[in-house]
C-alpha angles and dihedrals in degrees: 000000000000118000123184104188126183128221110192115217112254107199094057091041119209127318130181099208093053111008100198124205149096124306114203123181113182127170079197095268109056121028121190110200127191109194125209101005137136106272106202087051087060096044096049097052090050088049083051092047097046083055098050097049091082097068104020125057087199120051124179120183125192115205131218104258093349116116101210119053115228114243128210116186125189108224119208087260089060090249128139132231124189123194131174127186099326094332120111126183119207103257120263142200105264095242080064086059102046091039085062099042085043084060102049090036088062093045097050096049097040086052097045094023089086102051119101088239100054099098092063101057096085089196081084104062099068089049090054088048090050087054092045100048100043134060 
C-alpha cells in the first residue's frame, strides 16, 4: 500500500494561489518527506508522472522550485519505484500509486477548492482532471 498525504502549513494558513506544507509518500516502510513545499506543484508533477508511466519505463519529472527532479521507474514486473534525492521507495503496483495521489488529491482541492483564488493556479487544473477522470 502507497500513501502520499498532505499537511498544510499553519502558520501560513491556506492559500489557493501557493498552498504551502509538507508531502509525504510512504509504502509503509520507507517514507520520503518534502517539508515546506508547494503542494499542487507536487501534485501535479506525480499526476504527470502516473500518466506517463503507461507508455514510458523511465519517468523524470522536474518540479516547479524544487532542485532534484523526482524519478518513477517501471520495473518488468510493471511496478513503480519512486525515488527522490537519496530517498527510494519499495515498488508498487501502479493502482497503489494512483489510490495514494487520488487521496491527497482529494485533500489538497477540498481544502483550496473553496478559496476565492483557486480557479487561477493553474496547478490545479491537471489535479481536478486527475479526480475527475479516475475511481
Amino acid at each position: 500500500m502507497l500513501t502520499v498525504n498532505v499537511a498544510f502549513e499553519k502558520e501560513s494558513g491556506l492559500d489557493a494561489i501557493d498552498p504551502l506544507g509538507d508531502l509525504t509518500i510512504s509504502d509503509g516502510i520507507s517514507t520520503i518527506t518534502i517539508k515546506t513545499t508547494y503542494l499542487d506543484s507536487w501534485l501535479a508533477a506525480l499526476v504527470a508522472g502516473y500518466n506517463q508511466t503507461r507508455e514510458a519505463d523511465h519517468v523524470v519529472l522536474e518540479i516547479s522550485k524544487e532542485p532534484q527532479p523526482l524519478l518513477i521507474d517501471v520495473t518488468p514486473e510493471g511496478l513503480l519505484s519512486i525515488s527522490y534525492e537519496n530517498q527510494t521507495l519499495a515498488p508498487q503496483a501502479p493502482n497503489n500509486l494512483k489510490a495514494g495521489l487520488r487521496q491527497a488529491a482529494e485533500s489538497l482541492l477540498g481544502a483550496v477548492d473553496t478559496l476565492p483564488d483557486s480557479q487561477r493556479n493553474t496547478f490545479l487544473d491537471p489535479i481536478r482532471e486527475f479526480i475527475s477522470t479516475t475511481d
